[in-house]
C-alpha positions in Angstrom: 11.3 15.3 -2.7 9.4 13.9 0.5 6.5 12.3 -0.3 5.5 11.7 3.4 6.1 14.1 6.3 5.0 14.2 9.5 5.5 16.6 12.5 4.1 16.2 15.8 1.7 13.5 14.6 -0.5 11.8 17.7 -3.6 9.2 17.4 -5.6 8.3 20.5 -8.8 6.6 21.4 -10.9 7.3 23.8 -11.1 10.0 26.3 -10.6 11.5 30.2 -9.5 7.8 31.9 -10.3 5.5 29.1 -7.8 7.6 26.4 -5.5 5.1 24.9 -2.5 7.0 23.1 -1.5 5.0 20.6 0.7 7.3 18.5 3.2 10.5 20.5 4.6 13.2 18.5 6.1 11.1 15.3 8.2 13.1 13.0 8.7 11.4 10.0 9.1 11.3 6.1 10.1 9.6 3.5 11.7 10.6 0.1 11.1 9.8 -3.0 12.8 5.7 -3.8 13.4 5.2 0.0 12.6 1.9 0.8 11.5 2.1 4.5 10.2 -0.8 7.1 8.3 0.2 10.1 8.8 -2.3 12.7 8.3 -2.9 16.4 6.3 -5.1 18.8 2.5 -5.7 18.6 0.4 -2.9 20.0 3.0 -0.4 19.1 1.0 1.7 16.5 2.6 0.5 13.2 -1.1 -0.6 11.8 -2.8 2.7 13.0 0.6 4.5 11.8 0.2 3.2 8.1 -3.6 3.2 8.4 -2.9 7.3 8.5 -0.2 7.8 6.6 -2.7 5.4 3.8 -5.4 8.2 4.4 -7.3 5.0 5.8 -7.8 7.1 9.6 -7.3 10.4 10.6 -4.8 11.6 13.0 -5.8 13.3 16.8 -3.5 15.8 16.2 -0.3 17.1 14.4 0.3 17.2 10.5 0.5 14.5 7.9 1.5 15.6 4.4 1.1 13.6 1.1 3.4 15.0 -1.3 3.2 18.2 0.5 -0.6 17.9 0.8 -2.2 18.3 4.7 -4.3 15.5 4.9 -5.9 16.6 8.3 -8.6 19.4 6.7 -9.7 16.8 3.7 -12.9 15.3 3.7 -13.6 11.6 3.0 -14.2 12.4 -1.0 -10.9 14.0 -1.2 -9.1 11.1 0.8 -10.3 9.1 -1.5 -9.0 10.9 -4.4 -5.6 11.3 -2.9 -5.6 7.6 -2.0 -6.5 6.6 -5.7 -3.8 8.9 -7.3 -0.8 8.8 -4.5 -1.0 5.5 -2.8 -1.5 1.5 -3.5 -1.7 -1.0 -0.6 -0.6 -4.4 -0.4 -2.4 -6.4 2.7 -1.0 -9.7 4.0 -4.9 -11.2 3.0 -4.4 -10.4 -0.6 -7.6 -9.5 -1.0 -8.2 -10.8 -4.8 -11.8 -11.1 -6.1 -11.9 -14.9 -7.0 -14.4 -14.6 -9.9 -12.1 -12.2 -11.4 -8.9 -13.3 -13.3 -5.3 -11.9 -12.3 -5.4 -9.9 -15.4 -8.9 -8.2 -14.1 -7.9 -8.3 -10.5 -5.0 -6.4 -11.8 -6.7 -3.4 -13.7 -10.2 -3.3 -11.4 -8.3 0.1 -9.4 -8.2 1.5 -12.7 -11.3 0.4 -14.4 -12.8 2.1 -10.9 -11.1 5.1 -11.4 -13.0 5.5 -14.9 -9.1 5.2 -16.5 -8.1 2.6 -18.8 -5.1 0.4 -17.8 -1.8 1.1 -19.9 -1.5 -2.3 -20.9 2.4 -2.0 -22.1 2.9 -1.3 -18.4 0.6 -3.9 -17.7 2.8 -6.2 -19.7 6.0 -5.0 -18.0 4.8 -5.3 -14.4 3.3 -9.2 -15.6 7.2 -9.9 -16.8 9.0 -8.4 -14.0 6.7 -10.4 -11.4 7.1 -13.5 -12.9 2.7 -13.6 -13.9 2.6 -13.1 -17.2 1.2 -16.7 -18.4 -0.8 -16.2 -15.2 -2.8 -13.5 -16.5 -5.9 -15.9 -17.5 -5.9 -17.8 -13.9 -8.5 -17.0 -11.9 -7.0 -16.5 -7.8 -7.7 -20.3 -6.9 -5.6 -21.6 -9.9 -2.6 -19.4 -8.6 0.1 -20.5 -5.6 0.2 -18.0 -2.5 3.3 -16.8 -4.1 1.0 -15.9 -7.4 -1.3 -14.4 -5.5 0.8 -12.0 -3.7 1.9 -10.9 -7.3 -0.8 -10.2 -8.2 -1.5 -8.2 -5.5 2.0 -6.3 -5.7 0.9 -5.2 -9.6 -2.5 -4.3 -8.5 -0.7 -1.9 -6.0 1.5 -0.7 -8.7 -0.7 0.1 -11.9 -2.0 3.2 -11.0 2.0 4.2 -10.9 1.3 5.5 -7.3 3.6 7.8 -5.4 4.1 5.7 -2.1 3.4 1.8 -1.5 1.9 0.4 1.6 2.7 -3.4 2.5 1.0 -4.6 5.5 2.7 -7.6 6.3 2.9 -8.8 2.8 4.8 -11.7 3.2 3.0 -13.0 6.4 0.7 -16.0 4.4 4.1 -17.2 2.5 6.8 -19.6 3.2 10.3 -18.6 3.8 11.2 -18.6 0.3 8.8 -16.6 -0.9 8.8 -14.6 1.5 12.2 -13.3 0.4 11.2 -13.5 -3.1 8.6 -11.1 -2.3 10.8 -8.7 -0.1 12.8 -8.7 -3.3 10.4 -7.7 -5.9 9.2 -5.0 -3.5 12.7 -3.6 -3.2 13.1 -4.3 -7.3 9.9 -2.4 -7.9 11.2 0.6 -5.6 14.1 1.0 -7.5 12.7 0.4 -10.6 9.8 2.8 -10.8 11.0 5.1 -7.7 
């Protein structure tokens, strides 16, 4: 089942002279498990590409589907809905509150949502990333590489139908870096 399609999708800024097209008639989706990179110089649209397809920014024109949903006709409360339900982001600054534990930075998209966490699967996702006696540190007592797990389970409690990762392994070493890359592609094959 796709979980993202796009036809004829375009994003510019701007208009007459000054219209900067940033995005030309992109056709393309993603199935359920793929595990895809988008890549390509800077300035080519990837950020604003993901940034749409994240329900972060609106397209100019064409269609953008979330698990067959149009995204172009919602407003900014149903967005927001679809974003908590369908999608989890992982940015390169991992964006962890540092009064908060890993544990809370963990469940906080939940405890938002009004939904308690499901703490086996809380368990699980602490044991496959290699956190679990990490749970009680707050962000400054973990390594980069810590931190960016914690981010990945953040992004993956809400069992969410698609993933973002917006350069999640720029702020690492080498190492970890491929560490990372292979948790992500563990966790795509693991929970599809």
């Amino acid at each position: 089942m796709k979980i993202i399609e796009t036809l004829k999708l375009n994003k510019w800024y701007g208009a007459g002279q000054n219209r900067v097209h940033v995005l030309r008639d992109i056709d393309f989706s993603v199935d359920e498990g793929d595990f895809v990179a988008i890549v390509g110089q800077s300035g080519s649209g990837k950020s604003t590409l993901m940034n749409i397809l994240g329900c972060l920014d609106t397209q100019s024109s064409g269609v953008c589907r979330i698990r067959g949903v149009d995204i172009g006709p919602l407003d900014s409360d149903r967005l927001a809905e679809l974003r908590g339900k369908s999608i989890g982001f992982i940015f390169q600054q991992f964006h962890l509150l540092p009064v908060l534990t890993a544990r809370e930075n963990i469940v906080m998209p939940r405890l938002l949502d009004k939904k308690q966490p499901d703490e086996a699967y809380l368990q699980e996702l602490a044991r496959m990333l290699g956190i679990q006696d990490r749970l009680t540190h707050l962000p400054h007592e973990l390594s980069g590489g810590q931190q960016q797990r914690v981010a990945i389970a953040r992004a993956l409690i809400a069992k969410p139908d698609v993933i973002f990762a917006d350069e999640p392994t720029g702020n690492l070493d080498s190492r970890t870096s491929a560490d990372v890359l292979g948790l992500l592609k563990r966790t795509s094959t693991q929970f599809n």
